[in-house]
C-alpha positions as CSV (number, residue, x, y, z in Angstrom):
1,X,32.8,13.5,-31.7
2,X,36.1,15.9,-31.7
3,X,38.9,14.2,-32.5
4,X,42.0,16.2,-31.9
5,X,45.2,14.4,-34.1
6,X,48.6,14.8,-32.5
7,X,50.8,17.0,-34.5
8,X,53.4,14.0,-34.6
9,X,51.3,11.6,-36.7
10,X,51.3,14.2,-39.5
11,X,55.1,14.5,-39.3
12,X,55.9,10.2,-39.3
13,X,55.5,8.9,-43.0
14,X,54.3,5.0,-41.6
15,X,51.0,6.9,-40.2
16,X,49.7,8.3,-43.0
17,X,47.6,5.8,-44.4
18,X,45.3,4.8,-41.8
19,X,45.7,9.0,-40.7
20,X,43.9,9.5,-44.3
21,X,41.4,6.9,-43.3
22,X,40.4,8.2,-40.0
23,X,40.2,11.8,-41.6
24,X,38.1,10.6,-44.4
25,X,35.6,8.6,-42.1
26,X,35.2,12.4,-40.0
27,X,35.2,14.9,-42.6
28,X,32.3,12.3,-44.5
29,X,29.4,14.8,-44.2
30,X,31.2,16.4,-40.9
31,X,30.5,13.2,-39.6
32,X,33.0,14.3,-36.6
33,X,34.9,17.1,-35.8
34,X,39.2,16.8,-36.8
35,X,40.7,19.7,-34.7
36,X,44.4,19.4,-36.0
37,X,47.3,22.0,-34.9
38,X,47.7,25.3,-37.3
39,X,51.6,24.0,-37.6
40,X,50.2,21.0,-39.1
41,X,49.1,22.8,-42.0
42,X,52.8,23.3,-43.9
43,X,53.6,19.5,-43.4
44,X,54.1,17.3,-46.5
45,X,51.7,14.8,-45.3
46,X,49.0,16.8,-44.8
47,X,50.0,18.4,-48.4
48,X,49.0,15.1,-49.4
49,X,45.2,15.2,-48.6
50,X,42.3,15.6,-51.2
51,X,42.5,19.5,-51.3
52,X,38.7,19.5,-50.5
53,X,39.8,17.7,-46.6
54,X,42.4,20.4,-46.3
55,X,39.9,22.7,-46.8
56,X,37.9,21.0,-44.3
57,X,40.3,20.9,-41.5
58,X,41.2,24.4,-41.9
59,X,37.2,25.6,-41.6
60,X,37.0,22.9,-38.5
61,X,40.5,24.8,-37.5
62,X,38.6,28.5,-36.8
63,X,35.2,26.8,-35.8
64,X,37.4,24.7,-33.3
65,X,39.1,27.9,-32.0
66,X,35.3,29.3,-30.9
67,X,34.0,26.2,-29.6
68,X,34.4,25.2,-26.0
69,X,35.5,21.9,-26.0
70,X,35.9,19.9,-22.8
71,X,38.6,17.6,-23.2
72,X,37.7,15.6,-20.5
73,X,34.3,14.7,-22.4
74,X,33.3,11.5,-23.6
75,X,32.9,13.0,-26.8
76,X,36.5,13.8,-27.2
77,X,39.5,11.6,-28.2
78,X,43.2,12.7,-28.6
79,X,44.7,10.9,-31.2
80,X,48.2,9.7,-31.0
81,X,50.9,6.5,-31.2
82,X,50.1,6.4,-27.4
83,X,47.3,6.0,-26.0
84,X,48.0,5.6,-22.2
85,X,45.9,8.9,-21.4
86,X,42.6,8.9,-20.5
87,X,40.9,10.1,-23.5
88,X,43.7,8.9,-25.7
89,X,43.6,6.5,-28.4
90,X,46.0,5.4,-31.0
91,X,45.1,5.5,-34.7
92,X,43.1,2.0,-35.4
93,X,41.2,2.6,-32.1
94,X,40.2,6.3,-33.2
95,X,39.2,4.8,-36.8
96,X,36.7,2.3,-35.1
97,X,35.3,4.7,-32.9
98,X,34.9,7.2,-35.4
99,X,33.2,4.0,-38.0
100,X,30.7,3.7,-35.3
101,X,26.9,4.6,-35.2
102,X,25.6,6.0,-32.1
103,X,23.0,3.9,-30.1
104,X,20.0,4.8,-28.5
105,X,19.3,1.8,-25.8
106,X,15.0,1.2,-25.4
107,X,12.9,-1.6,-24.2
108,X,11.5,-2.4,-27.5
109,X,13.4,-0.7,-30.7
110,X,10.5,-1.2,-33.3
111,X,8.3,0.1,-30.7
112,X,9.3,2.5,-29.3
113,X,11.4,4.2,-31.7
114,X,8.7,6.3,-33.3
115,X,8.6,8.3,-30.1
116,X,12.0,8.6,-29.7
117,X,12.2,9.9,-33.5
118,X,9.7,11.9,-32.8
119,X,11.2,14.0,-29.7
120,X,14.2,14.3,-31.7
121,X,12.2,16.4,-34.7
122,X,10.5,18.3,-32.2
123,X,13.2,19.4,-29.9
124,X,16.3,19.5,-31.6
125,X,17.6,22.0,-33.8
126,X,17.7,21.5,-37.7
127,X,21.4,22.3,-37.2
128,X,22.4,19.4,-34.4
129,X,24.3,16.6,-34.6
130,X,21.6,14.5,-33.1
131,X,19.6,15.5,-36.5
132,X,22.6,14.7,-38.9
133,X,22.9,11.2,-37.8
134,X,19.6,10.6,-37.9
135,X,19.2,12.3,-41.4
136,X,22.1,10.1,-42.5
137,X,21.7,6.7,-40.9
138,X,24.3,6.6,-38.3
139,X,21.8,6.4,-35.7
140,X,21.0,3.0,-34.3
141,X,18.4,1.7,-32.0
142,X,19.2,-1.1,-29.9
143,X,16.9,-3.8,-28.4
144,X,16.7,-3.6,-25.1
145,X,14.1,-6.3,-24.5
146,X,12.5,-5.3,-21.1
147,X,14.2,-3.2,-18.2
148,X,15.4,-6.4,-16.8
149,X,17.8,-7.1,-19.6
150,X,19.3,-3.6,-20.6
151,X,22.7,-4.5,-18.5
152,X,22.9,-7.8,-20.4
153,X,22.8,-6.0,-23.8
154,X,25.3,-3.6,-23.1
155,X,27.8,-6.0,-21.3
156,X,27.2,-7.6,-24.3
157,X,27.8,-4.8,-26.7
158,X,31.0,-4.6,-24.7
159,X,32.4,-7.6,-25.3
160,X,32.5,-6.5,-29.3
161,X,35.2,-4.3,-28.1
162,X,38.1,-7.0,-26.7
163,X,39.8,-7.0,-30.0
164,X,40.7,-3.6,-30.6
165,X,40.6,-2.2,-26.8
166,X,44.3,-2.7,-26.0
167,X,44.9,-1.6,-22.3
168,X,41.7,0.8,-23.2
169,X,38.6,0.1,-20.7
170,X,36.0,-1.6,-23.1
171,X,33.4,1.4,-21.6
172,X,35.9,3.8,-23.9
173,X,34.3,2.4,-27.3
174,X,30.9,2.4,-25.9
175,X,28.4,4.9,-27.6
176,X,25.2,4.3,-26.3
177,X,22.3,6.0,-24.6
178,X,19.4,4.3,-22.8
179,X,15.9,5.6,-22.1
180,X,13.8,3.7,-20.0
181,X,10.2,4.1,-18.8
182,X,9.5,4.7,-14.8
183,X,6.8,2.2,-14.5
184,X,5.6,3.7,-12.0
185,X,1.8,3.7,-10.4
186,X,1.6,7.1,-8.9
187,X,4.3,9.8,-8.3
188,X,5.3,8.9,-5.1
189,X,5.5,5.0,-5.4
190,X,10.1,4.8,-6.1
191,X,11.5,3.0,-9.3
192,X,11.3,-0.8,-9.6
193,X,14.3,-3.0,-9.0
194,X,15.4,-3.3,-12.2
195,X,15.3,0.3,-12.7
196,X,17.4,0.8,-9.4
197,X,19.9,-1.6,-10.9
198,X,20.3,-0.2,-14.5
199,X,20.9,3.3,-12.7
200,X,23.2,2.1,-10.7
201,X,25.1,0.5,-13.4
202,X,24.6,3.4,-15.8
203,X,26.7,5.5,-13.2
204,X,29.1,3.3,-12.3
205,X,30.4,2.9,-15.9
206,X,29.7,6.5,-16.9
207,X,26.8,5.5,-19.2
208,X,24.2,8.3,-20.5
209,X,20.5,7.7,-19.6
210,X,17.2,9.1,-18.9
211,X,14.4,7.2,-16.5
212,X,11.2,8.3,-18.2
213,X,9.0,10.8,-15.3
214,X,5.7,9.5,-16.7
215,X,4.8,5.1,-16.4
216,X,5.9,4.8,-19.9
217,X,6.4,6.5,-23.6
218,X,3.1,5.7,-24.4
219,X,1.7,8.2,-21.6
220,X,3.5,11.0,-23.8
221,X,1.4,11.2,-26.7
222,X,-0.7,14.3,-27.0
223,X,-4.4,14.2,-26.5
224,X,-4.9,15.6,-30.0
225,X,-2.4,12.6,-31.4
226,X,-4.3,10.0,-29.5
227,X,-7.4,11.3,-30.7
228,X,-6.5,11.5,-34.2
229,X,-4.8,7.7,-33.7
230,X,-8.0,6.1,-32.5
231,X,-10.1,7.7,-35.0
232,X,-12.5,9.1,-32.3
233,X,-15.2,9.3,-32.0
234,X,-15.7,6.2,-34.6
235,X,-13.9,4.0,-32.4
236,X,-12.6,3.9,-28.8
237,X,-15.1,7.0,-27.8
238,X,-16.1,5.6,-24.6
239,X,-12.7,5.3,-23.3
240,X,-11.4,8.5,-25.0
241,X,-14.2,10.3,-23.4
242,X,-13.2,8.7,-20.0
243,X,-9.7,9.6,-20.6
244,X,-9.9,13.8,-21.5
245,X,-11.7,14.1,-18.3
246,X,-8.8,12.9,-16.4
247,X,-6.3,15.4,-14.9
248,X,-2.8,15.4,-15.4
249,X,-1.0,13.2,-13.1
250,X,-3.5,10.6,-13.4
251,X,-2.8,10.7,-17.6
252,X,0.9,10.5,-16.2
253,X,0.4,6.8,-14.6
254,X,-2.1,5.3,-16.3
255,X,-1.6,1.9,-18.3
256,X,-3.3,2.5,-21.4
257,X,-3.1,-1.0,-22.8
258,X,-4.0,-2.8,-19.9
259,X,-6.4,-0.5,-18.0
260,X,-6.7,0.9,-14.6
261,X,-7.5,-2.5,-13.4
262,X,-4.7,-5.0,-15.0
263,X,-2.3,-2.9,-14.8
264,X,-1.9,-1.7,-11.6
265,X,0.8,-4.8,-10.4
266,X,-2.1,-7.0,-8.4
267,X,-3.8,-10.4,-9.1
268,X,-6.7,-9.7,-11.6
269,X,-9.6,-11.5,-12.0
270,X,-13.3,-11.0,-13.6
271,X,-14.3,-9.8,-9.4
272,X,-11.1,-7.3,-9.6
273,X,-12.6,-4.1,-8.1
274,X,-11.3,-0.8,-8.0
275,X,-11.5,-0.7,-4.0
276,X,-8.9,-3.9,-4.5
277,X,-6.4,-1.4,-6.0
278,X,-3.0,-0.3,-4.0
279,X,-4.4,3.1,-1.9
280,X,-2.2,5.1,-3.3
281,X,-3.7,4.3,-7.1
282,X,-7.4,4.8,-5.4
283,X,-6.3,8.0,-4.0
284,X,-4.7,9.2,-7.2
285,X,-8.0,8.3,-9.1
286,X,-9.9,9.2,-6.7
287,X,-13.1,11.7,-7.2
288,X,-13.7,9.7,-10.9
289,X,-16.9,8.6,-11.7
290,X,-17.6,4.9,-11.5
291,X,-18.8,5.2,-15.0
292,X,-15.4,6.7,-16.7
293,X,-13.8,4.2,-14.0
294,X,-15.3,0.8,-15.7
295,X,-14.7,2.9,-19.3
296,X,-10.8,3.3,-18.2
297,X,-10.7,-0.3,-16.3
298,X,-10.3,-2.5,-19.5
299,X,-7.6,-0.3,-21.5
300,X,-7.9,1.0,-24.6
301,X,-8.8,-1.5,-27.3
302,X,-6.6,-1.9,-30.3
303,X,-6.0,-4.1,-32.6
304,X,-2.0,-5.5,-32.4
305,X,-2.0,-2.9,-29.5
306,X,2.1,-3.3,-28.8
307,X,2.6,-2.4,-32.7
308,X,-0.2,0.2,-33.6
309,X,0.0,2.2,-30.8
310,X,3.7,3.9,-31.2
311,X,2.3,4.6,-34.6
312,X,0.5,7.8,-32.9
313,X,3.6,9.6,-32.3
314,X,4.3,9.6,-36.1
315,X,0.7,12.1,-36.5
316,X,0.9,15.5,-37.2
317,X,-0.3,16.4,-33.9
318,X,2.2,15.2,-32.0
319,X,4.2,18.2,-31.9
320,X,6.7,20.5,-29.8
321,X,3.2,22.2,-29.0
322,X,1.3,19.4,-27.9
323,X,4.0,17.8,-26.2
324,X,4.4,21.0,-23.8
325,X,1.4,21.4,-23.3
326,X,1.3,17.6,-22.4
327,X,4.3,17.8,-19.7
328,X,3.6,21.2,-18.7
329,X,2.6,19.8,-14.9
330,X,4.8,17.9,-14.4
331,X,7.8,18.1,-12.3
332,X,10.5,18.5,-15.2
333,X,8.2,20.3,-18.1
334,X,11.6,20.8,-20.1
335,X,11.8,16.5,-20.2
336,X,11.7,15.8,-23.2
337,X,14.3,18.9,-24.3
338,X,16.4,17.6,-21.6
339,X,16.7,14.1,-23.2
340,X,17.7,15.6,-26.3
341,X,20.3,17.7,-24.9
342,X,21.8,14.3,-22.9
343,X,22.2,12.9,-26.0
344,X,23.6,15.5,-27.7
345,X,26.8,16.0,-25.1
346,X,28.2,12.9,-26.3
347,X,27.3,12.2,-29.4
């Protein structure tokens, strides 16, 4: 984040304490950036800094001066005794924010964070500030528990706010990103309910997010991950085989755990057919051999299928490579760059 510290709070002796704190909990590892006025400089307080955070603010001082900053970001926070601006806050409510880890919001945060971590190795720069916090744990994953419930959570997470808010909205202290799969069939059928809900929501209260273009995260690892995961061809090489021979947008929607079958949103039974499939599914699959058909109907068989899976985006071979070449037919083939670089414009 950039905090930017009115010039007044280094003049007033009463400030300087928790002035020292909040600088300390920035200049941590250039945790945030402290862009402080050049006239600041010559004032006794700030004489009274560790000369290494003098020396901090001062390098932050000529970076600042090249950087665009947009003060109207969510990222940004001017720090002074009043905080009846916008993106104002006083002293103790710029400490907390500045204390705070930034959260990424996903339906399941043990299982799906390895492709989230993954994405963010692959597609943002070693420099980034997306990189830092994760390098130095002030990236958090929170528990989403199903689309259904992502709204709960975060009026939840809210409500940790009431006691340092003041007349500040409770969204101000919110830092928080949620990614959510599509959950879709086919490319044409629209988002679910939920989803339509949480979007709404998300832009009502100026909240970052990204709806997922393929059915879920799992339909982003590479071919050469998943073939590596299953240990192919010594297990799983039926349905692997099935699989390759698909083309792209049918990879996109397919439910890998549950199978073309069970997981295409209709009452299953041991008669289920593919003929008893939606028409648009039958159409998208269509020209598929009834062999490879039965091979892709049951799913992919793995043992503790929810917790081995997401394992796969932690091979080798899911890489910035194998991911483009992955996405590369699909409507937005810069996706996965494109979630990185929401993240990182207010983080």
């Amino acid at each position: 984040m950039h905090f930017e510290i009115d010039p007044l709070l280094f003049i007033a002796d009463e400030h300087f304490y928790e002035l020292s704190q909040l600088i300390s909990f920035c200049t941590y590892k250039d945790k945030h950036l402290i862009i402080v006025d050049k006239q600041c400089f010559s004032t006794p307080n700030f004489k009274k800094l560790p000369q290494n955070i003098q020396d901090s603010i001062k390098f932050s001082f000529i970076w600042a001066i090249n950087l665009n900053i947009d003060k109207e970001s969510k990222k940004y926070v001017f720090v002074s005794v009043v905080s009846n601006k916008e993106r104002a806050a006083n002293i103790e409510q710029a400490i907390y924010l500045a204390n705070r880890d930034f959260e990424i919001l996903i339906e399941n945060n043990a299982n799906d964070r390895p492709f989230v971590e993954s994405i963010i190795m692959n597609f943002s720069s070693k420099n980034s500030t997306l990189r830092k916090y994760k390098e130095n744990g002030w990236l958090s994953y929170g528990n989403g528990g199903g689309c259904s419930n992502f709204i709960n959570y975060i009026q939840g997470t809210l409500r940790q706010f009431d006691g340092v808010r003041g007349l500040k909205p409770n969204t101000f202290f919110l830092r928080i990103f949620a990614i959510l799969d599509c959950d879709r069939l086919h490319e044409h059928e629209p988002i679910n309910k939920y989803q339509s809900k949480n979007e709404a929501y998300f832009l009502t209260n100026n909240i970052g997010f990204h709806i997922l273009e393929r059915r879920c995260m799992e339909n982003y690892l590479p071919d050469e991950a998943l073939k590596e995961h299953i240990n192919y061809p010594n297990k799983n090489k039926d349905w692997y085989d099935a699989y390759i021979s698909l083309n792209s947008k049918q990879k996109q929607f397919l439910n890998f755990n549950k199978g073309l079958l069970r997981g295409s949103n209709i009452e299953f039974s041991s008669t289920t057919k593919f003929t008893d499939l939606p028409a648009e599914v039958q159409l998208l699959y269509s020209g598929i051999s009834s062999a490879n058909l039965n091979k892709l109907g049951i799913g992919l068989q793995l043992g503790n299928y929810k917790g081995t899976f997401p394992l796969g985006f932690e091979k080798p071979s899911a890489n910035k490579s194998t991911y483009l070449s992955l996405i590369s037919s699909q409507v937005d083939t810069d996706e996965l760059k494109s979630i990185i670089d929401k993240i990182e414009q207010i983080i």
